[in-house]
C-alpha atoms as an extended CHARMM CRD file, in Angstrom:
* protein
*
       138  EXT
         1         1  UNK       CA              0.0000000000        0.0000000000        0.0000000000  PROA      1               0.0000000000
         2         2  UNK       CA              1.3700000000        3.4940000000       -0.9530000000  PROA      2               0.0000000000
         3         3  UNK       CA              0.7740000000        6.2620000000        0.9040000000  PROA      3               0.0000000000
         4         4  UNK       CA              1.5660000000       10.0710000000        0.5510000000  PROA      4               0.0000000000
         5         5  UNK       CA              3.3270000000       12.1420000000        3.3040000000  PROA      5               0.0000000000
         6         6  UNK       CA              4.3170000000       15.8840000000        2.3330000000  PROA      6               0.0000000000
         7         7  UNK       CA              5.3840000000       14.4620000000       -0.9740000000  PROA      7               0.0000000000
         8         8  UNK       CA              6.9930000000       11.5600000000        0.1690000000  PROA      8               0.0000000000
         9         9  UNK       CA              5.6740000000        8.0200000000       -0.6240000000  PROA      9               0.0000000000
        10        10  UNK       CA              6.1260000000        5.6410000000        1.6240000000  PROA      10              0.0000000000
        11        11  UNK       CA              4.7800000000        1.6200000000        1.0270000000  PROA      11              0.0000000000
        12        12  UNK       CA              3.5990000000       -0.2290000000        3.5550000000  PROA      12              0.0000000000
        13        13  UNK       CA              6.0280000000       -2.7330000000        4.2130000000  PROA      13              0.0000000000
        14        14  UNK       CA              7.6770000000       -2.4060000000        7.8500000000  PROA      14              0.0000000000
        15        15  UNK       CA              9.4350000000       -4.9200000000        9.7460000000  PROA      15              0.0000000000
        16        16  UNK       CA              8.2570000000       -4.7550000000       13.1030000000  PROA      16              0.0000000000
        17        17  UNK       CA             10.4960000000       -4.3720000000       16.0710000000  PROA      17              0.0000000000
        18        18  UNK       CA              9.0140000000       -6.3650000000       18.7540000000  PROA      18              0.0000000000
        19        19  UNK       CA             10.2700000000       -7.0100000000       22.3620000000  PROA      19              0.0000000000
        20        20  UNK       CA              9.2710000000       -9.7890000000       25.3980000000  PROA      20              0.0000000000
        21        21  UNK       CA              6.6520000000       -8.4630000000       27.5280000000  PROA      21              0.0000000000
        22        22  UNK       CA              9.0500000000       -9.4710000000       30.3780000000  PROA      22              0.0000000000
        23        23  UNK       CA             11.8470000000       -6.7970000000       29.6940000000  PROA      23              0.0000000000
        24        24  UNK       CA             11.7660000000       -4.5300000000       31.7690000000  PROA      24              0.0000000000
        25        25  UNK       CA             11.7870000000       -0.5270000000       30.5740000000  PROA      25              0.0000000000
        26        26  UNK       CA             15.5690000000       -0.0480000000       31.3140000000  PROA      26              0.0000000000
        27        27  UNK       CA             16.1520000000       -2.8470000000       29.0940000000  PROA      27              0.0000000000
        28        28  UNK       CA             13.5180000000       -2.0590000000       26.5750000000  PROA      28              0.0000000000
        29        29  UNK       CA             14.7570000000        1.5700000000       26.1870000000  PROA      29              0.0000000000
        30        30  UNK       CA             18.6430000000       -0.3180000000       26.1090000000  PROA      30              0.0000000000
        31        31  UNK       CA             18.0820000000       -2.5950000000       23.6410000000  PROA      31              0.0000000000
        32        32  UNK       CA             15.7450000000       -0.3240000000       21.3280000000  PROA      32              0.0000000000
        33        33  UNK       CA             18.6750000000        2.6700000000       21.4950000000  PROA      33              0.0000000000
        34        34  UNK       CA             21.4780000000       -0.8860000000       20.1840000000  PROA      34              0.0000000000
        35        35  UNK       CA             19.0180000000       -1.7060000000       17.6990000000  PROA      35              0.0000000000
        36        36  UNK       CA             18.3590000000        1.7450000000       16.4280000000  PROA      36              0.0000000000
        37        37  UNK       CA             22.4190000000        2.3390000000       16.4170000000  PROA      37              0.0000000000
        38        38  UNK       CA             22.7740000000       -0.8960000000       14.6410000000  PROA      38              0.0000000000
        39        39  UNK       CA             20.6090000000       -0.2030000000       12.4210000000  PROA      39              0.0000000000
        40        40  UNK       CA             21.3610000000        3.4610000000       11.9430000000  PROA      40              0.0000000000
        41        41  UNK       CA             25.1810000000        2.1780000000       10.8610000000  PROA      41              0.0000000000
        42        42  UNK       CA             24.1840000000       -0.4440000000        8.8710000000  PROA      42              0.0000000000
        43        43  UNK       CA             22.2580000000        2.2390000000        6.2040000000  PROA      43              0.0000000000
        44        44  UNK       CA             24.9030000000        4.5280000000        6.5990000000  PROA      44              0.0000000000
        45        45  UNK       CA             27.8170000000        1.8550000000        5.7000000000  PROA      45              0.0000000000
        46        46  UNK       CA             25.4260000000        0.4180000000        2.8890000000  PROA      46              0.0000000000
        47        47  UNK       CA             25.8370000000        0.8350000000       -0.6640000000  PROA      47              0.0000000000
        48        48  UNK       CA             21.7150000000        0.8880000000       -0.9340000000  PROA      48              0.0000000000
        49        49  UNK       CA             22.3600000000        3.6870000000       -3.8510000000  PROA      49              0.0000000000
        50        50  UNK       CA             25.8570000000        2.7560000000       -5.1240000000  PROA      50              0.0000000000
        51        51  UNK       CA             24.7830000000       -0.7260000000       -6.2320000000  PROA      51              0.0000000000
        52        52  UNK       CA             23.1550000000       -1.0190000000       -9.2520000000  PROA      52              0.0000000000
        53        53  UNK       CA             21.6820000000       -4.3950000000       -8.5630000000  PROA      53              0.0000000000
        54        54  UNK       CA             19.1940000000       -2.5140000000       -5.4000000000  PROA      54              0.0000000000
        55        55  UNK       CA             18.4420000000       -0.1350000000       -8.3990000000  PROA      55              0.0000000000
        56        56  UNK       CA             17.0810000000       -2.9530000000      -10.7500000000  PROA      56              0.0000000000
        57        57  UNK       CA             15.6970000000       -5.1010000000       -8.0350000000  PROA      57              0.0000000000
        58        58  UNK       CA             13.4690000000       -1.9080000000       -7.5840000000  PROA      58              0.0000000000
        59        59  UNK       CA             12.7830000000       -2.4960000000      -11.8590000000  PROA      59              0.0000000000
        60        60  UNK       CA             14.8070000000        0.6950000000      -12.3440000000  PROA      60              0.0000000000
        61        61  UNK       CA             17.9070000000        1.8180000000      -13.8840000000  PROA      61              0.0000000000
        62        62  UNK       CA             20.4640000000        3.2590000000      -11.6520000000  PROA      62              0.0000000000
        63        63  UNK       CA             20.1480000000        7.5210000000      -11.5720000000  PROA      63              0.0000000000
        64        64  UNK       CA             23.2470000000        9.2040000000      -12.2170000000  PROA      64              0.0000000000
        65        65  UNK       CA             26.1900000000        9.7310000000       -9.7640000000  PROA      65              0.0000000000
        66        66  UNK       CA             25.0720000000       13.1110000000       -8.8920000000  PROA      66              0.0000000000
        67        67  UNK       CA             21.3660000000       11.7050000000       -7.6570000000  PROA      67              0.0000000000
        68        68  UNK       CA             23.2150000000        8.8180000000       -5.8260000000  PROA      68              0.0000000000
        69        69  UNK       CA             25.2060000000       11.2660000000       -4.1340000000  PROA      69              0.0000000000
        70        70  UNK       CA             22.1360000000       13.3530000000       -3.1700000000  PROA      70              0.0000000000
        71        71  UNK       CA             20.7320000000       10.3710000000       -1.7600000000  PROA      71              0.0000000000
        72        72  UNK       CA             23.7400000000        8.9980000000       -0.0060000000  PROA      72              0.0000000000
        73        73  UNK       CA             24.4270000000       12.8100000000        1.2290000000  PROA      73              0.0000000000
        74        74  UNK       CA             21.0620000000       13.6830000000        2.3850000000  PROA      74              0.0000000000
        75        75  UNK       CA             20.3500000000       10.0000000000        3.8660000000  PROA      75              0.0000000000
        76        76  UNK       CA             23.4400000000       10.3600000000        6.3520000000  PROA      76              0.0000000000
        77        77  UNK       CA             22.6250000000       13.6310000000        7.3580000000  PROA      77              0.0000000000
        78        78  UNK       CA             18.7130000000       12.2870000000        8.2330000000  PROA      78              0.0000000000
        79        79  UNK       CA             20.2420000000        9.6110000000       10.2010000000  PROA      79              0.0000000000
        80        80  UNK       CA             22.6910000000       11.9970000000       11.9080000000  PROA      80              0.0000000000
        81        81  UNK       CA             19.6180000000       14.2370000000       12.8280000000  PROA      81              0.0000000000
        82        82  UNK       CA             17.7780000000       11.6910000000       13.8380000000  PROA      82              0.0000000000
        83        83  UNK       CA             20.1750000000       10.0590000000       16.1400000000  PROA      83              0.0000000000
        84        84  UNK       CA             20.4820000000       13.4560000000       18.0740000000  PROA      84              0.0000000000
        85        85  UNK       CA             16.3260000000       13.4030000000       18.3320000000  PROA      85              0.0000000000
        86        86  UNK       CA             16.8300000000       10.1040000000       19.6050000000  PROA      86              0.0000000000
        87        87  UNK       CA             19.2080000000       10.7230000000       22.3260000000  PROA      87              0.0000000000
        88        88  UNK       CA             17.5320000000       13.9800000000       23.1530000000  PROA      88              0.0000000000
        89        89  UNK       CA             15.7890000000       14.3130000000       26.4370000000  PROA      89              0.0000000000
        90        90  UNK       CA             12.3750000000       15.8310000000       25.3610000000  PROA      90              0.0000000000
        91        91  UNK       CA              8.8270000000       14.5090000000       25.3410000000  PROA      91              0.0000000000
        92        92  UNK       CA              7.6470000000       12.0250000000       22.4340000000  PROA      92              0.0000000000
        93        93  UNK       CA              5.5190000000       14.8590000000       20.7730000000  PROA      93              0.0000000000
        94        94  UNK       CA              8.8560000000       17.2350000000       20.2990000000  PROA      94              0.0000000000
        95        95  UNK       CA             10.5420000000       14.2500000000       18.8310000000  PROA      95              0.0000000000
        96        96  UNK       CA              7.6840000000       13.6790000000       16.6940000000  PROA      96              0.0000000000
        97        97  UNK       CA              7.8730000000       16.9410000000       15.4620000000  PROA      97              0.0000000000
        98        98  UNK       CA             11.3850000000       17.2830000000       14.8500000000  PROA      98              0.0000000000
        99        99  UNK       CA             11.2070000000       13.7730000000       13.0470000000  PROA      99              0.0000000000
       100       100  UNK       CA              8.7020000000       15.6440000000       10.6870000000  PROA      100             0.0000000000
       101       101  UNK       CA             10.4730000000       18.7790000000        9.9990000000  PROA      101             0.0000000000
       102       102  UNK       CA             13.7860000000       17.1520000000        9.0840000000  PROA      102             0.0000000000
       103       103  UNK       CA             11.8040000000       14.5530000000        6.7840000000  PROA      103             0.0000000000
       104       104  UNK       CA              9.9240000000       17.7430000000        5.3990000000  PROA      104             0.0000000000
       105       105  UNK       CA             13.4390000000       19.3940000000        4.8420000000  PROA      105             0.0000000000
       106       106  UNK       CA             15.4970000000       16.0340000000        2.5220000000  PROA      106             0.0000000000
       107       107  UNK       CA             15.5730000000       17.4230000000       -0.5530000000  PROA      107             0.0000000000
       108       108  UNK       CA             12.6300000000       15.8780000000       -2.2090000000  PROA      108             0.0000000000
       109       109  UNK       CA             12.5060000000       18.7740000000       -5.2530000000  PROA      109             0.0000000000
       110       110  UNK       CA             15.6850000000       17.4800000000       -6.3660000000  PROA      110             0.0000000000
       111       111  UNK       CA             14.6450000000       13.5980000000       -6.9710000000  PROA      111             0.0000000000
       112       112  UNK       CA             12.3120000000       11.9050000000       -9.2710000000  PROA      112             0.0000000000
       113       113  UNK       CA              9.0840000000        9.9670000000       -7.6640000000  PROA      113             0.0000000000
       114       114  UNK       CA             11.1260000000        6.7970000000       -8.0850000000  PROA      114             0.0000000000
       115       115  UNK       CA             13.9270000000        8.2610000000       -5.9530000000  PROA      115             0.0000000000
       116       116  UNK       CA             11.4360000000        9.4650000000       -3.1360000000  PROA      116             0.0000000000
       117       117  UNK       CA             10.4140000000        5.8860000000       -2.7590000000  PROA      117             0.0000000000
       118       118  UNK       CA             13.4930000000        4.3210000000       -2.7260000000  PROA      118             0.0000000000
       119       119  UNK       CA             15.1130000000        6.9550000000        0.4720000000  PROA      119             0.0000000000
       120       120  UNK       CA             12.0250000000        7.0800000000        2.3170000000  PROA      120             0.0000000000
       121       121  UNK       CA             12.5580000000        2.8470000000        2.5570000000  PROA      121             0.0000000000
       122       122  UNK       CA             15.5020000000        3.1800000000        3.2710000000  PROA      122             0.0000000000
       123       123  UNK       CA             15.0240000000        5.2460000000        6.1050000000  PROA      123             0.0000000000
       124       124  UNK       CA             11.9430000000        3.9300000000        7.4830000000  PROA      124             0.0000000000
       125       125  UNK       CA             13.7550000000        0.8980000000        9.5420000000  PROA      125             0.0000000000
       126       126  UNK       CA             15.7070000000        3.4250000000       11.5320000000  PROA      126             0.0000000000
       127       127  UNK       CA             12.3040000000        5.7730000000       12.1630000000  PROA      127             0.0000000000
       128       128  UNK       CA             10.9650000000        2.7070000000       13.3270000000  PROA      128             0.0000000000
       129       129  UNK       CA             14.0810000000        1.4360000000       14.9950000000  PROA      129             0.0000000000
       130       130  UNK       CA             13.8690000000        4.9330000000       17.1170000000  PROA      130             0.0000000000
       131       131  UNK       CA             10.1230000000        4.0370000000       18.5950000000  PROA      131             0.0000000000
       132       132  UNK       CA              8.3590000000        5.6190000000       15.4860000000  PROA      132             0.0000000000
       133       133  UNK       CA              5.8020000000        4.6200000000       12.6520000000  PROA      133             0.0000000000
       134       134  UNK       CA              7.4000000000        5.7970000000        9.6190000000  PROA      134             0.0000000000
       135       135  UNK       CA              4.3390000000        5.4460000000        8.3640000000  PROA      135             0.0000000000
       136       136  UNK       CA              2.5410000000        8.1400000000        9.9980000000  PROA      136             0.0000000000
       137       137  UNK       CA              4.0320000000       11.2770000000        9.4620000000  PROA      137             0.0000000000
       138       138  UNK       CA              1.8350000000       13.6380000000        7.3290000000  PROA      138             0.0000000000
C-alpha cells in the first residue's frame, strides 16, 4: 500500500520491532537505542544507492552519480539528525515533530518519484528502529 506524506511516498512494508513483555523498561529503552544504532550504521555503511543491482531489483535503472550522491548525502545527514532526536531528552511529541520537519526538509525537489520511494525505505527501519511509525508522518 502506498501512501503520501508531504510528498513523500512511503509503502507499507515495515518490519516490526518487537520485544518480550518481560523486559523490563531499562532494558527495553537499552536494547531499542542498540538496535536503532545498529541499524542506523548499517544504512549509513550500505551501498543501498551505489549498487546497481538494489536499483534494478526496484525495476529501475540506476540515476546518475550526482542523484546517488544526493541520496547517499542527504540520507546520512537524516540519520545523523535523527540520532540526536533520539538521544535527546524531550517529550515524544517534540521528537515527533522534529522527526517531521527534518523529513519535510530532505531534498525531495531534487529527486524523481522513483527516488522518493526508494530513500524514504531506506530510512523507514531506523524511524521505526527509534520508537516511530514511519508510516505516519503527514
Amino acid at each position: 500500500m502506498l501512501r503520501k506524506a508531504n510528498s513523500i511516498y512511503f509503502f507499507g512494508r515495515t518490519n516490526t520491532i518487537r520485544y518480550r513483555t518481560e523486559t523490563s523498561s531499562t532494558n527495553l529503552n537499552f536494547d531499542m537505542t542498540k538496535e536503532f544504532k545498529e541499524i542506523v550504521e548499517n544504512i549509513k555503511n550500505s551501498a543501498v544507492y551505489e549498487n546497481k543491482q538494489h536499483w534494478e531489483e526496484r525495476g529501475l535503472n540506476q540515476s546518475d552519480d550526482t542523484v546517488v550522491q544526493i541520496l547517499r548525502t542527504s540520507t546520512n545527514d537524516f540519520l545523523d539528525k535523527l540520532s540526536t532526536i533520539v538521544n535527546a531528552n524531550t517529550p515524544k511529541e517534540s521528537k515527533l515533530t522534529a522527526i517531521q520537519n527534518i523529513i519535510d526538509n530532505l531534498p525531495w525537489d531534487d529527486l524523481d518519484t522513483e527516488e522518493k520511494e526508494f530513500i524514504s525505505e531506506v530510512i523507514a527501519p531506523a524511524i521505526e528502529a527509534a520508537g516511530f511509525d514511519p508510516w505516519s508522518f503527514i
